[in-house]
C-alpha positions as a printed NumPy array, in Angstrom:
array([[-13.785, -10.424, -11.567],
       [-13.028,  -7.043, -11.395],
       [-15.09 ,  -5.971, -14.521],
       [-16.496,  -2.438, -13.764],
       [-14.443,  -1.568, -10.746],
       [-12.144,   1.242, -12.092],
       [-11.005,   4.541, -11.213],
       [-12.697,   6.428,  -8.442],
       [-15.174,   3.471,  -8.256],
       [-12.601,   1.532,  -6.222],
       [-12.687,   4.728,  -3.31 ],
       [-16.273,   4.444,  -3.416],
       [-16.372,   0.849,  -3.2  ],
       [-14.418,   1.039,  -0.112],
       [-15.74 ,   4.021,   1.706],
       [-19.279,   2.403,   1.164],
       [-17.945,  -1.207,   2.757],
       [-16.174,   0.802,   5.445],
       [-19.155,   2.929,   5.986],
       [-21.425,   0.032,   6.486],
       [-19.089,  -1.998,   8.892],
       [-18.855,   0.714,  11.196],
       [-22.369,   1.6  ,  11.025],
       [-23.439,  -2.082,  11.756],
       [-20.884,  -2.269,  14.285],
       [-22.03 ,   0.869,  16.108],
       [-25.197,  -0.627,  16.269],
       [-24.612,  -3.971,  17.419],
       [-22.306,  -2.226,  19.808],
       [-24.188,  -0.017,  21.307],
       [-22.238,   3.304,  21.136],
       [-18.834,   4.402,  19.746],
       [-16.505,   4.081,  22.342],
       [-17.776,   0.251,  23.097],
       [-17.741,  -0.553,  19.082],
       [-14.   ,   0.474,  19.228],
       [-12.191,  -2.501,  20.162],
       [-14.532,  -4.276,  17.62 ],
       [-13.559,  -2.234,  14.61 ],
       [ -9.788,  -1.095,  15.117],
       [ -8.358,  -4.756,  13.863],
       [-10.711,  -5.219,  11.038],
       [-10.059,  -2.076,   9.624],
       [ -6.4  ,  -2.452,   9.917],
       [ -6.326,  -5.782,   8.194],
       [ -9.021,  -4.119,   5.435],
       [ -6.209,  -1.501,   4.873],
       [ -3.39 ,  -4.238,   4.542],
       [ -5.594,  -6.086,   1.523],
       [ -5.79 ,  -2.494,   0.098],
       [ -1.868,  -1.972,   0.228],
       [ -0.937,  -5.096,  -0.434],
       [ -2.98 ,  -4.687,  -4.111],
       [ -1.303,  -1.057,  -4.447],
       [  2.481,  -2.458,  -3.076],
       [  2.316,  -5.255,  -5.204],
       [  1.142,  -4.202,  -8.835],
       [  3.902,  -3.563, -10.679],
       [  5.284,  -6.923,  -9.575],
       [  2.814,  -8.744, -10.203],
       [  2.476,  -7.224, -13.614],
       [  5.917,  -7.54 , -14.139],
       [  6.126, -10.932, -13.249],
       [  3.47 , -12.455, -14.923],
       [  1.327, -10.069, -17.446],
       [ -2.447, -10.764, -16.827],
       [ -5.808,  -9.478, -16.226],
       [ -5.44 ,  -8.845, -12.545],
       [ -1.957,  -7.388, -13.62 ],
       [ -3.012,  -5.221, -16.142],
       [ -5.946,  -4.355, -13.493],
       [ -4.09 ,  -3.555, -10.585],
       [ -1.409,  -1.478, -12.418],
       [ -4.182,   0.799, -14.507],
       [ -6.139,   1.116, -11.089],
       [ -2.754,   1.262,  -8.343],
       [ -2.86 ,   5.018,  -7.698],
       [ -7.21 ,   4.301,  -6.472],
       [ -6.132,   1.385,  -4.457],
       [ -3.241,   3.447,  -2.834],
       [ -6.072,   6.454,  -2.329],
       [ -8.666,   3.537,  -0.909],
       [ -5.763,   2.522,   1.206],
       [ -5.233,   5.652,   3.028],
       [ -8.594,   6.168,   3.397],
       [ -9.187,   2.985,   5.362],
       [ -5.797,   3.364,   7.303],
       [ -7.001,   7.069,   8.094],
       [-10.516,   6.404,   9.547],
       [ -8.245,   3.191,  11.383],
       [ -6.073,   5.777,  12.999],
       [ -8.651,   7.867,  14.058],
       [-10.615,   4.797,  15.792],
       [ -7.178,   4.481,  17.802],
       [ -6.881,   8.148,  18.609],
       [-10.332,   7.978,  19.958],
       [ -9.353,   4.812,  21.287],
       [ -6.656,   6.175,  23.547],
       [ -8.41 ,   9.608,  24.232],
       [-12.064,   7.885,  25.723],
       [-10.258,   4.26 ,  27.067],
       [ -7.269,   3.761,  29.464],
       [ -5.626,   2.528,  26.371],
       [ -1.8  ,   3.527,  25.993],
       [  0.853,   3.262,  23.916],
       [  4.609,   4.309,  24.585],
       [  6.697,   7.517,  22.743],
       [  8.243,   4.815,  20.932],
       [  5.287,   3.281,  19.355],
       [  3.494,   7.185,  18.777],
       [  6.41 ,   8.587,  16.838],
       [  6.922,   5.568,  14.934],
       [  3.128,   4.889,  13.668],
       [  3.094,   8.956,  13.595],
       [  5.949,   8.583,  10.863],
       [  3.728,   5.834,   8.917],
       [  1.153,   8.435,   8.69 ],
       [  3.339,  11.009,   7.573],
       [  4.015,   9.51 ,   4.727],
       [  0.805,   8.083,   4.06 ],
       [ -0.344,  11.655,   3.681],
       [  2.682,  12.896,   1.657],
       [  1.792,   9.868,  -0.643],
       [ -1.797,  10.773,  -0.433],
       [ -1.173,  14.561,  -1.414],
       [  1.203,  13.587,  -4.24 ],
       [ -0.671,  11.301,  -5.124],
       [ -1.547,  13.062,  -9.244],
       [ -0.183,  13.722, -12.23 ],
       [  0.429,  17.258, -11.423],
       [  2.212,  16.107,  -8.051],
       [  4.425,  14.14 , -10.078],
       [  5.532,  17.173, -12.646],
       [  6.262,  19.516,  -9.352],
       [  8.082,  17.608,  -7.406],
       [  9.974,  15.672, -10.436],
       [  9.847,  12.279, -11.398],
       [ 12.901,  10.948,  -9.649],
       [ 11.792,  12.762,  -5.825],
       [  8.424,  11.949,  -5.973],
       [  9.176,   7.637,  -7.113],
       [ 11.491,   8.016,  -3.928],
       [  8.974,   9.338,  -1.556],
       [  6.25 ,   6.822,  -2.806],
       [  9.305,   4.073,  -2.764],
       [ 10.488,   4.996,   1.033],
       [  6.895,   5.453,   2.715],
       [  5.551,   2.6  ,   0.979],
       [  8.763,   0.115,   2.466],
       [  8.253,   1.944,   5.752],
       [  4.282,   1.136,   5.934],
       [  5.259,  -2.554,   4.926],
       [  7.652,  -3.093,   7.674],
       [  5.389,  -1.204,  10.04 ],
       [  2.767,  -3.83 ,   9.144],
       [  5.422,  -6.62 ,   9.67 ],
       [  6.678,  -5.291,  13.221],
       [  3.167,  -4.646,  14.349],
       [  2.216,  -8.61 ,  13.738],
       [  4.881,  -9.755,  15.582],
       [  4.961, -12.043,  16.906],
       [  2.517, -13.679,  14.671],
       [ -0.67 , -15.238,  15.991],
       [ -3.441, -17.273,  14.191],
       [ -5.277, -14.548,  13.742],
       [ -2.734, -12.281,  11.872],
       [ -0.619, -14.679,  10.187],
       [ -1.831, -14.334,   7.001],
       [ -0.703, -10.905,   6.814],
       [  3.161, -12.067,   7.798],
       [  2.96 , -14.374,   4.827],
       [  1.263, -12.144,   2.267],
       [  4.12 ,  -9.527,   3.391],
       [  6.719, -11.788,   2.681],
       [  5.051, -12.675,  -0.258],
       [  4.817,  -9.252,  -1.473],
       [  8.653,  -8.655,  -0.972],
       [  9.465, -11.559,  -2.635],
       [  7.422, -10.834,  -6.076],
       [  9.068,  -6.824,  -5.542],
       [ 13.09 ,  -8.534,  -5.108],
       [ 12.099, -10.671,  -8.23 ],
       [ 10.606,  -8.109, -10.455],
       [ 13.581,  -5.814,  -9.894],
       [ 16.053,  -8.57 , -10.602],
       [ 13.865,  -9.755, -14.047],
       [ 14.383,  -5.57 , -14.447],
       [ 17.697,  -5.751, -14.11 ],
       [ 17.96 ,  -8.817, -16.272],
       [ 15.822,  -7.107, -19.115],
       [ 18.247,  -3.76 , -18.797],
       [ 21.376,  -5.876, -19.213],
       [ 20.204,  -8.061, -22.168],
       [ 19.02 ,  -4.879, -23.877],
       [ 22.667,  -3.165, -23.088],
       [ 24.04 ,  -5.973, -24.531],
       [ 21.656,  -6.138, -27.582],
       [ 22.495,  -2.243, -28.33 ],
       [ 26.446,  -2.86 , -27.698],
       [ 26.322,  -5.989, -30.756],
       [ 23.892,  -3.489, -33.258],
       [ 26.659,  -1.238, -33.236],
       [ 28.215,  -1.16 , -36.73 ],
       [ 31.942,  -0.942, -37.334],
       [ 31.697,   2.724, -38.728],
       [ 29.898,   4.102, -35.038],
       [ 32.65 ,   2.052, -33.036],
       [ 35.347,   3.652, -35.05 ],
       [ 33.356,   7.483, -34.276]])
């Protein structure tokens, strides 16, 4: 299913697909500002496949070894990069939403969507190899850990309450915690087991050093 689509293909797979929605909705629209309400909610769902893929990788992988699995994991860092491109361009069409509409939103809501994007850039900027060697293993699997919970529950509290047309994304959330809870616990599990294995190699001479 996915033969072919690795690496920086997946960014240009999606900038294409989000290039051509636009452009087709600007024309069936008529101009920008009236093609706005049209394309805010699609792209925001389009981002939440994206993340979802990215979120749920190592679960998935770690749950059940396959060739999405293997897939996903090999490719997460291009479907976290397609992710924040798609969320970007979405938070621009809202910007430009609220700047050219009488469209509003309250402090509240700003700062907290303002904080999603925060660390959807951090993520996207340390998103490399060399990111990863500056700012130390251990910092940057926290900052990628915390901004990626904080974009899930923002895409929770945002669809609720649920309605028919976004309640696939509550259940595909809860989904996606689930498989991360169980993962970590089969972790855990596999961590213990191998403690235990190491503590009953030990031979009588290393207990007695």
């Amino acid at each position: 299913m996915f033969q072919g689509l690795e690496g920086q293909k997946i960014i240009l797979v999606a900038g294409l697909l989000l290039a051509a929605a636009l452009l087709s909705a600007y024309s069936s629209a008529g101009g920008y500002v009236v093609m706005l309400p049209i394309v805010m909610v699609p792209t925001a769902h389009a981002a939440f496949i994206l993340f979802w893929m990215a979120f749920t990788a190592s679960s998935i992988q770690r749950m059940r070894s396959g060739t999405y699995g293997r897939w996903a994991m090999r490719n997460r860092r291009y479907l976290g990069l397609s992710f924040a491109l798609v969320h970007g361009v979405h938070g621009a069409l809202v910007l430009s939403n609220l700047a050219l509409t009488e469209a509003s939103r309250t402090l509240p809501v700003l700062l907290v969507g303002g904080t999603a994007y925060g660390f959807l850039i951090a993520m996207t900027l340390t998103s490399s190899n060399a990111a990863v060697r500056r700012l130390g293993a251990k910092r940057w699997k926290r900052l990628h850990k915390v901004g990626s919970y904080y974009i899930w529950g923002i895409f929770m509290a945002t669809t609720f309450p649920p309605t028919p047309h976004n309640v696939w994304i509550v259940v595909l959330g809860l989904v996606a915690l689930g498989l991360r809870i169980a993962a970590h616990r089969r972790l855990k599990a596999a961590q213990a087991r191998n403690k235990m294995t190491d503590k009953t190699a030990t031979t009588p001479d290393q207990k007695k050093q």
